[in-house]
C-alpha angles and dihedrals in degrees: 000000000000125000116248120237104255100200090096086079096049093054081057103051089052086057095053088048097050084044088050089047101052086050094044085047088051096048088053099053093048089054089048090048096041081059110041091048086047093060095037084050089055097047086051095060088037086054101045081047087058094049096050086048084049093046089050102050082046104054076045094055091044088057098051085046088064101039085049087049098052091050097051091056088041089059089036086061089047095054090047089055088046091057094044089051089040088042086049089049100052093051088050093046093050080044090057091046096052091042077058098040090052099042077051089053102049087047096055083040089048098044082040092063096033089059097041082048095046083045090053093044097044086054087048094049095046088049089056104034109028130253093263090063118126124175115205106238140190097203121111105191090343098302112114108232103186087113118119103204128021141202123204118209112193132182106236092184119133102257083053094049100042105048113022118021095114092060084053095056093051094052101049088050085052092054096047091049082064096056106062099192126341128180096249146020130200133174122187137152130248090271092059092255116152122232090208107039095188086064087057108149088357135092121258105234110241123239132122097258084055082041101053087042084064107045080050095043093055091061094079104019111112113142118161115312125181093184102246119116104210106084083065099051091047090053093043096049087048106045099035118031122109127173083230091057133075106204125175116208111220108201119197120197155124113202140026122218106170123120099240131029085191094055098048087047092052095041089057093044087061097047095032089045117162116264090190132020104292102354117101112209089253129030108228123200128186136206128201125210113196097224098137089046095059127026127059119296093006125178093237089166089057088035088056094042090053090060099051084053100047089046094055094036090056094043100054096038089052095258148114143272113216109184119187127217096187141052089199 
């Protein structure tokens, strides 16, 4: 019995191991792809996370941008508004300097031509008189001082107090240096309030001990004022003119806020009516403090009215307008 050929069963077996490879092969490249597209899969989802991190920080940044925005023009408005007011005050404040400059200017016109008149009537005088004339005169700084007793009414209002009441006090005790020794001393407010209220409708006595009470005494003394000096005049007339005494009135002030000159100047012509031709029943001096003019914010249109009041109430009650110049 012959022996078969067994090559027929090797061929076999190589088949089996080609066919075992390739699947091996495949096996292998599904497990390659199921893990390339996994962790292609994973940097996609750590990507889209960053991008929504990034879009909100943006969307953030773009808030703050307008918030930032709105308060720059905000500021940018205030500062607009800064420079208009700024703008305003400095054209108030060039209208007030040339108000001041001019005022300046009329004075120096107006004491230019009251020299050069004075220079022409003192060379009149001496041509018709002689150069050795002297006339005997009662007038101390051109105020006439033949009175025998004095009031002073004096404005007690707060630009007055505040700003100038030691001035005040200087020049009542000026006034009073003037006067030696008089019968009777009163001192009221604008309003016609008394600083001693047991001398209420009396004279103070006058000595230096009464004299340096009041002077004292002013320092602190402050009662209601409305700026208006009538009311004073009126109380002082009624409750202290006699035909036997000769009083001068002595009024203090620095504005005038009344609503008439005209109506204060003819109130005082009825109760300060003329007993002979050309002589009132009591003399009334004034005296001007240039608060408004000097210091910061001042009224310079009630300032200015107060002194054309004071300089035709003194002229027509026989009397004389001091106006000051300083606080100091």
């Amino acid at each position: 019995m012959k022996k078969r050929n067994r090559m027929i069963q090797e061929v076999s077996i190589s088949f089996l191991d080609v066919i075992s490879c390739g699947f091996g092969a495949i096996v292998l490249l599904l497990l390659i792809a199921k893990t390339a597209e996994t962790t292609s899969f994973e940097q996609g989802e750590d990507l889209s996370g960053s991008v929504r991190q990034l879009q909100q920080q943006l969307f953030t940044i773009r808030g703050e941008s307008q918030v930032l925005n709105r308060e720059l023009r905000s500021r940018e408005e205030q500062l607009s508004d800064i420079r208009l007011r700024i703008a305003r005050l400095r054209e108030q404040l060039a209208s007030l300097e040339k108000q001041r400059d001019d005022i300046a200017q009329v004075d120096t016109t107006e004491r230019d031509e009251l020299t050069l008149a004075l220079q022409v009537l003192t060379e009149e005088m001496e041509r018709l008189l002689g150069r050795n004339f002297r006339k005997e005169t009662s007038l101390i700084g051109g105020i006439p001082v033949d009175s025998e007793y004095i009031i002073f009414i004096v404005d007690t209002s707060g630009s007055m107090f505040n700003y100038a009441w030691p001035k005040v006090r200087r020049e009542m005790i000026n006034i009073l240096d003037i006067y030696p020794e008089v019968k009777g001393i009163q001192i009221m407010n604008d309003m016609g309030d008394y600083m001693f209220s047991s001398y209420r409708r009396k004279w103070i006595p006058d000595s230096p001990a009464r004299r340096q009470a009041i002077v004292q005494r002013l320092a602190t003394w402050t009662p209601f004022s409305n700026s208006s000096p009538v009311e004073g005049i009126e109380a002082a007339i009624r409750a202290y003119y006699a035909p036997d005494q000769k009083i001068s009135l002595y009024v203090f002030g620095d504005d005038f806020t009344g609503r008439s000159i005209r109506e204060v100047l003819d109130t005082v012509d009825r109760i300060n009516r003329e007993r002979r031709e050309g002589e009132r029943l009591v003399r009334i001096h004034t005296v001007g403090f240039p608060v408004h003019f000097l210091v910061p914010g001042g009224r310079m249109q009630t300032a200015t009215r107060f002194a054309a009041l004071m300089r035709e109430l003194s002229y027509r009650n026989g009397g004389t307008f001091v106006g000051l110049n300083s606080l100091n």
